[in-house]
C-alpha positions as CSV (number, residue, x, y, z in Angstrom):
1,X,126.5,114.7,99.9
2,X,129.5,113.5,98.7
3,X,130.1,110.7,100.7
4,X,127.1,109.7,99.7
5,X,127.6,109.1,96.2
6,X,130.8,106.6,97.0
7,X,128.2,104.5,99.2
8,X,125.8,104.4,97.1
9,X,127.9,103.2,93.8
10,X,128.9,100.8,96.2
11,X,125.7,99.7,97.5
12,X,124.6,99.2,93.5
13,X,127.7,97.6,92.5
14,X,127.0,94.3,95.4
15,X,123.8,94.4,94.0
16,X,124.7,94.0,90.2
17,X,126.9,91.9,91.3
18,X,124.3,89.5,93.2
19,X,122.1,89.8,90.1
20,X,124.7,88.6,88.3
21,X,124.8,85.0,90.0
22,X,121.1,84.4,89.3
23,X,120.5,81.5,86.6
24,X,119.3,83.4,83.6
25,X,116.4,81.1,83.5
26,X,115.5,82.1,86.7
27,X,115.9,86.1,85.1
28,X,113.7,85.3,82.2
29,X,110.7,83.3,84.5
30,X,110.5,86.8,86.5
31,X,110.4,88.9,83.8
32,X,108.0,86.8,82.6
33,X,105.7,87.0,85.2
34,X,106.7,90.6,86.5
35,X,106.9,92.5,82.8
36,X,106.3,95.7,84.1
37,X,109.3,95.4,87.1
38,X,112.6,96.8,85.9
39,X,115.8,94.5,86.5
40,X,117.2,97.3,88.5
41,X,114.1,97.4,91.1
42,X,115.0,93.5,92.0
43,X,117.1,92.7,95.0
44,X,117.7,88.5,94.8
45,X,118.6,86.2,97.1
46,X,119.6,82.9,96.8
47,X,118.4,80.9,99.6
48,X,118.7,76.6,100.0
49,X,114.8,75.9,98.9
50,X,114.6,78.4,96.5
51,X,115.7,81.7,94.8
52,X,113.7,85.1,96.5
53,X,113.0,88.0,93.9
54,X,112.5,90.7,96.2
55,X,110.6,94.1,94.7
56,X,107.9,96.9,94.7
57,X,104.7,96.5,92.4
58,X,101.2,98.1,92.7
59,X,102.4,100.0,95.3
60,X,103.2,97.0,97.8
61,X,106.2,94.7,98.5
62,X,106.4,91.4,97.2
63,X,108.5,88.4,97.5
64,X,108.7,85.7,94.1
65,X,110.2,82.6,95.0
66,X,111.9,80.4,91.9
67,X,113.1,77.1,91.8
68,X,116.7,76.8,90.3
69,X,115.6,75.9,86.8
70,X,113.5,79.1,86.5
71,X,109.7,77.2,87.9
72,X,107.5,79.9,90.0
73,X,106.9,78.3,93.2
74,X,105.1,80.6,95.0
75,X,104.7,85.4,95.4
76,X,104.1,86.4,98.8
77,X,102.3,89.9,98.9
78,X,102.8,92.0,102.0
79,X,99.7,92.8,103.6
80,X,98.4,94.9,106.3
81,X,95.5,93.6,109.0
82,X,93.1,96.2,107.5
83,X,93.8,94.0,104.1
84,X,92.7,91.0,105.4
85,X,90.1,89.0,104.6
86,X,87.5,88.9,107.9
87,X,88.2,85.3,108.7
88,X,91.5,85.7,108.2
89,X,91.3,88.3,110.5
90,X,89.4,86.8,113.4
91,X,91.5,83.7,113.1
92,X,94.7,86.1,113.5
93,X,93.5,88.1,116.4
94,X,92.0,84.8,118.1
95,X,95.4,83.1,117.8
96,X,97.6,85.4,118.1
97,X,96.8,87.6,120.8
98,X,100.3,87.1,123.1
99,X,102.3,87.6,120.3
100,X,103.4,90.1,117.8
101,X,102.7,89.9,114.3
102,X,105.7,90.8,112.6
103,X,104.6,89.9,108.4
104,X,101.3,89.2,106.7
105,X,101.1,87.9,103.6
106,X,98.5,86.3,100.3
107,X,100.9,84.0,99.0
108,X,100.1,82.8,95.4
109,X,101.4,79.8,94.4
110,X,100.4,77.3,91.4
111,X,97.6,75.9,93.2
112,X,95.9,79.0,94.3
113,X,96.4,81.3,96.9
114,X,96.3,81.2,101.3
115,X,97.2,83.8,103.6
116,X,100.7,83.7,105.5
117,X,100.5,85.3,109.4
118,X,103.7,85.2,111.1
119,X,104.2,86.0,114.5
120,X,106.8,86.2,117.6
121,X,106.9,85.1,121.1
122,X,109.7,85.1,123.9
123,X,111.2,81.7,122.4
124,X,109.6,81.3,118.7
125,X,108.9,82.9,115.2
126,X,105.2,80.9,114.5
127,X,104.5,80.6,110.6
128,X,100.7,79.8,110.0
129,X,99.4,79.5,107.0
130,X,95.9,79.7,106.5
131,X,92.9,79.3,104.0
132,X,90.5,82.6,102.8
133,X,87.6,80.8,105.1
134,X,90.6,81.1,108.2
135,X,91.2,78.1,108.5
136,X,94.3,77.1,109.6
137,X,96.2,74.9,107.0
138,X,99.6,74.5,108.5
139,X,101.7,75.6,111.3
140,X,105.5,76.2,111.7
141,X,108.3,76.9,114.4
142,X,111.3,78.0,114.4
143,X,112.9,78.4,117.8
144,X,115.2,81.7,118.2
145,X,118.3,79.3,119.0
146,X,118.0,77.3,115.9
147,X,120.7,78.2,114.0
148,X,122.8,79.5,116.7
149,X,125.9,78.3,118.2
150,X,125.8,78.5,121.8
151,X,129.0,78.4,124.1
């Protein structure tokens, strides 16, 4: 139990100090939005498109994504297939069926709201977003070796 402690004032003290580098606009548009989240419930991240707000509420995870000057651009809501609107659904297990879903999501964003699937195969991560009617609105790919030096 001891050891513990140590860790965990550790753990806490990178992520003060992560909190600290977020724009205070950026602080003040989440609390804002997210009155009842405390400051200490938030993990941030800053990423190049955006900075992620990453926290519990109503009992399920959620991701708020802020523009550098503090603008809400978008909340992805983690979702479950049983959460699902039905077309949703039958668009999901029509397209998806040789890959593995690994996060669902209702992403809100100013315009309204669409539903995030994304999935894996053997060479890809597949991002499709799409409508409550399950439609598909866009689709992404991002190839496992993106990123990645190889030698």
């Amino acid at each position: 139990m001891r050891i513990m402690a140590p860790l965990m004032l550790l753990l806490l003290s990178f992520s003060a100090k992560a909190n600290d580098r977020i724009p205070e606009r950026v602080k003040t548009a989440f609390e804002q939005r997210f009155p009842d989240v405390h400051e200490l419930d938030v993990h941030w991240e800053t990423r190049k498109d955006a900075i992620v707000a990453t926290f519990s509420e109503g009992g399920g995870l959620k991701k708020a994504f802020f523009a550098e000057d503090g603008e809400w651009l978008e909340t992805r809501v983690r979702l479950y297939p049983g959460q699902l609107p039905r077309p949703v659904l039958h668009y999901m297990e029509r397209s998806h069926s040789n890959s593995d879903i690994t996060f669902l999501a209702k992403v809100l964003h100013p315009g309204g709201f669409l539903y995030r699937i994304e999935s894996e195969t053997f060479e890809e991560v597949v991002i499709d977003l799409v409508d409550r009617h399950g439609a598909l609105l866009e689709t992404s790919r991002i190839p496992f070796t993106e990123g990645l030096e190889l030698y």
